[in-house]
C-alpha positions as CSV (number, residue, x, y, z in Angstrom):
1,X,-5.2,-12.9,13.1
2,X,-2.3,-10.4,11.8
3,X,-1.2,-7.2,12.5
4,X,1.1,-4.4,10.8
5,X,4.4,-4.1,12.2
6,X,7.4,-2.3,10.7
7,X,5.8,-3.6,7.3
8,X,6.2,-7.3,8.4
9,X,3.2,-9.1,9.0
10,X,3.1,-11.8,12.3
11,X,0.4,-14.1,12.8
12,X,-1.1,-15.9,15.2
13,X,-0.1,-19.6,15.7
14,X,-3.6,-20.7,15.2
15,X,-4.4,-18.6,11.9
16,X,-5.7,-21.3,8.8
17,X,-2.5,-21.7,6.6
18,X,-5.5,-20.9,3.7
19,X,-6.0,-17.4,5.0
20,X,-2.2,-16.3,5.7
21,X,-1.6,-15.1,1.6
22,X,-5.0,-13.2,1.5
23,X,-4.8,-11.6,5.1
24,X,-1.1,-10.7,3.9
25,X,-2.6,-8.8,0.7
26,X,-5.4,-7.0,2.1
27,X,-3.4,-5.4,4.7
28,X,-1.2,-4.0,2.1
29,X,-3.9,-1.5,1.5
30,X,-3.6,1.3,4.0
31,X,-6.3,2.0,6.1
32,X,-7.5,-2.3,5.9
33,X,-6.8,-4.1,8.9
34,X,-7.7,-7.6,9.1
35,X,-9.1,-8.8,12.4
36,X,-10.5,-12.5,12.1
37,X,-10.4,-15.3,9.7
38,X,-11.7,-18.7,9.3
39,X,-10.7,-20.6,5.8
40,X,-13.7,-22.6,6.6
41,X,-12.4,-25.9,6.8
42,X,-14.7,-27.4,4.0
43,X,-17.6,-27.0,5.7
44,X,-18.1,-22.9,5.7
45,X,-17.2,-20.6,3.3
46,X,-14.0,-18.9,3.1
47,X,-14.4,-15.6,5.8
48,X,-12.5,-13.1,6.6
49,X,-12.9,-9.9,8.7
50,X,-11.6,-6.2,8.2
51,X,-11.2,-2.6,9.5
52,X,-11.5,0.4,6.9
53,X,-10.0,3.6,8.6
54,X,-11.6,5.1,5.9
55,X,-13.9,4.4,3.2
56,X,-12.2,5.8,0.0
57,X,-9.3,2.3,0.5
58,X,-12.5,0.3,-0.2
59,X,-12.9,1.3,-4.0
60,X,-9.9,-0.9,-5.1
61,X,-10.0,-3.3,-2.3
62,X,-13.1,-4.4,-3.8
63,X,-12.5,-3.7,-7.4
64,X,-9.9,-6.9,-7.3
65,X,-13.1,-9.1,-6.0
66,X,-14.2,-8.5,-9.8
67,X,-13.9,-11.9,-11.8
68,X,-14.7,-14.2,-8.7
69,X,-18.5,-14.8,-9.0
70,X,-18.4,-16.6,-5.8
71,X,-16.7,-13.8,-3.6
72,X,-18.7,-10.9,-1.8
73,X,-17.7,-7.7,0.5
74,X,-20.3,-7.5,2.5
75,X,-20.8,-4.7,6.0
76,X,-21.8,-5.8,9.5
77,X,-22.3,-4.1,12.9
78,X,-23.7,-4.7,16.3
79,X,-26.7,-3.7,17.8
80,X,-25.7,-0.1,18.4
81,X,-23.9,0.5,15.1
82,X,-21.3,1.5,17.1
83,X,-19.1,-0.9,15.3
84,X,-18.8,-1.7,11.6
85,X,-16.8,-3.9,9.7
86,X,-16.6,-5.8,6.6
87,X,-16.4,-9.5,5.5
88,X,-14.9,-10.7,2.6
89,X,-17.2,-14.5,1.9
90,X,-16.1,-16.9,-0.5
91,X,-17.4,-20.2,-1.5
92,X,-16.2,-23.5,0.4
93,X,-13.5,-25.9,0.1
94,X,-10.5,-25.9,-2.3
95,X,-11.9,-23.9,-4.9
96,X,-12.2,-21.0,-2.3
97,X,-8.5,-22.3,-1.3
98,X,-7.3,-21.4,-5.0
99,X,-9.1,-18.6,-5.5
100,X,-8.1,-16.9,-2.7
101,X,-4.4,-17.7,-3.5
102,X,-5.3,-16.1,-7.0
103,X,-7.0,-13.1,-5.6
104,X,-4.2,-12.4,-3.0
105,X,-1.8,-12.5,-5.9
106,X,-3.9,-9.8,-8.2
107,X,-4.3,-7.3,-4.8
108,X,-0.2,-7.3,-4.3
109,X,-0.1,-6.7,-7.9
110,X,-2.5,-4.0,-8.3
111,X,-0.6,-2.5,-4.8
112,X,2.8,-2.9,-6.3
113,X,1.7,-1.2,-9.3
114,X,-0.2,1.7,-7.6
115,X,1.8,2.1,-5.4
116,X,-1.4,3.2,-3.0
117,X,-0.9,5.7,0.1
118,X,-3.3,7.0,2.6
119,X,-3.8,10.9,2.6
120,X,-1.3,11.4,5.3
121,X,1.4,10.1,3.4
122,X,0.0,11.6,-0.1
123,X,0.1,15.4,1.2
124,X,3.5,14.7,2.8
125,X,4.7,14.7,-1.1
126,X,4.8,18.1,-1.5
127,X,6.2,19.4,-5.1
128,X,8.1,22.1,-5.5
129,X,7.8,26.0,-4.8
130,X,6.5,27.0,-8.1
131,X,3.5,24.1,-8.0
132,X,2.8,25.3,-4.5
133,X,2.4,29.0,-5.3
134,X,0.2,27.9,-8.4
135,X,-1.7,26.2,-5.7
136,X,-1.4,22.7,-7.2
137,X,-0.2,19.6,-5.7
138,X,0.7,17.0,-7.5
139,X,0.2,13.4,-6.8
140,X,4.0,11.3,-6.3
141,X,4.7,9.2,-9.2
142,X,2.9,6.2,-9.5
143,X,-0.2,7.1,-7.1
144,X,-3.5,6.6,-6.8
145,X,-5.7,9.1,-4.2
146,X,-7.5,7.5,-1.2
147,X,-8.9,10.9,-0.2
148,X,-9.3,14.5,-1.2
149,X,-8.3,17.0,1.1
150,X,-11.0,19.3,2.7
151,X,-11.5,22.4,0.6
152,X,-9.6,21.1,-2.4
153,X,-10.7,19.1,-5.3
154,X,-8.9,16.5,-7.5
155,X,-8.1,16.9,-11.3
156,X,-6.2,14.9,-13.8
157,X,-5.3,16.1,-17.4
158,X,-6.8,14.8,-20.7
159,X,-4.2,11.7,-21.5
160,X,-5.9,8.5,-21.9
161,X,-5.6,6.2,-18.9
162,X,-8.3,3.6,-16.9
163,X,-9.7,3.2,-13.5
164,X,-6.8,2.2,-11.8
165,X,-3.5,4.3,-13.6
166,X,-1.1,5.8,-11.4
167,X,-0.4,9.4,-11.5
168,X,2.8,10.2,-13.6
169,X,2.3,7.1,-15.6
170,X,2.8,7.7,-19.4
171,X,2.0,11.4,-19.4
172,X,-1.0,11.0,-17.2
173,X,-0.8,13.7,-14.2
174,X,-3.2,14.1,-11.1
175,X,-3.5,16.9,-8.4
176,X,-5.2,18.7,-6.0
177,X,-6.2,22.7,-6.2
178,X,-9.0,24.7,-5.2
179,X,-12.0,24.5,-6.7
180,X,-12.3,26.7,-10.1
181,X,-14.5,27.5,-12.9
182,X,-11.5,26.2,-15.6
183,X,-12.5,22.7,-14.3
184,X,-15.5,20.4,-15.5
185,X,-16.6,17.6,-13.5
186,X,-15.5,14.1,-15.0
187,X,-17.0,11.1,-14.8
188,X,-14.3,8.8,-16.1
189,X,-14.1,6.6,-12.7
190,X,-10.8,7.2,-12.1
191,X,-10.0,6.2,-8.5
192,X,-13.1,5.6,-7.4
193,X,-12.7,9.6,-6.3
194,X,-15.3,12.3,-7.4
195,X,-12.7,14.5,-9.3
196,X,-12.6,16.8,-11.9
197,X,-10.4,17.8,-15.0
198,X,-9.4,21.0,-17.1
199,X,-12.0,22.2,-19.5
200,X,-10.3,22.0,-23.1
201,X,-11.1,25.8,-24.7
């Protein structure tokens, strides 16, 4: 097992070795907290067991599964559904062992790059006066969303950008702001967010 503390991750004396870079990578996502692992020993597949505080730090948690055709997220609970959590499968033996090492690497990447922060933290950022009295609040430079605050919506300009680009990366811009008839629902799948965007006149 591991756990967060002051950003420096301990684990328990019996964790697999195999498991240590991949538990270390998920719980750079906020809101994922790994709970149980089990490299599998070449016998088993590859588990390992997480938390989501909330379901929009799934989108790119999973999204770096993409590629390993072996890999699957899958959700559990107990008989009351009064517990759920997710397991990240992968095959058996050292090709899960390499993978995993491969896949850990991709998830601190995509986290470096992103730069990813629960809502807490995102609405925290607050720009300055004349964005607030506009009623717009603009993401912090190279950010990605995790969840929209209630009674606002989220809207990017028109620059070009993917799934996964950061607000404030090459001209691309993102923000909250109540909901208006300017807007136009996009379908882009930026952020794995519904959001929205400025109709062009």
């Amino acid at each position: 097992m591991n756990k967060r503390k002051n950003k420096r991750l301990k684990h328990h004396g019996k964790m697999d070795k195999e498991c240590i870079a991949l538990c270390d990578a998920l719980n750079t996502f906020p809101g994922i907290r790994t709970i149980v692992s089990c490299c599998g020993h070449g016998e088993r597949p590859f588990r390992i067991w997480f938390m989501a505080r909330f379901l929009a730090a799934l989108p790119p948690l999973v999204g770096c599964l993409r590629g390993y055709e072996d890999w699957r997220c899958t959700v559990e609970t107990d008989d009351t559904a009064s517990i759920t959590r997710f397991l990240i499968e992968g095959p058996v033996g050292r090709k899960a062992y390499r993978e995993a090492k491969d896949m850990a690497k991709r998830m601190r990447m995509w986290a470096r790059a992103a730069e990813i922060l629960d809502l807490r933290t995102a609405m925290q950022r607050l720009p300055d006066k004349l964005e607030r009295k506009r009623g717009m609040y603009y993401l912090a430079t190279k950010t990605l969303p995790t969840a929209i605050p209630t009674g606002y919506v989220l809207v990017h300009n028109h620059i070009r950008h993917r799934v996964n680009t950061p607000s404030g990366i090459r001209g691309f811009r993102a923000w909250f702001q109540k909901p208006s008839d300017r807007l136009e629902q996009c379908d882009c799948g930026w952020s794995g967010l519904p959001h929205y965007r400025v109709k062009l006149k």
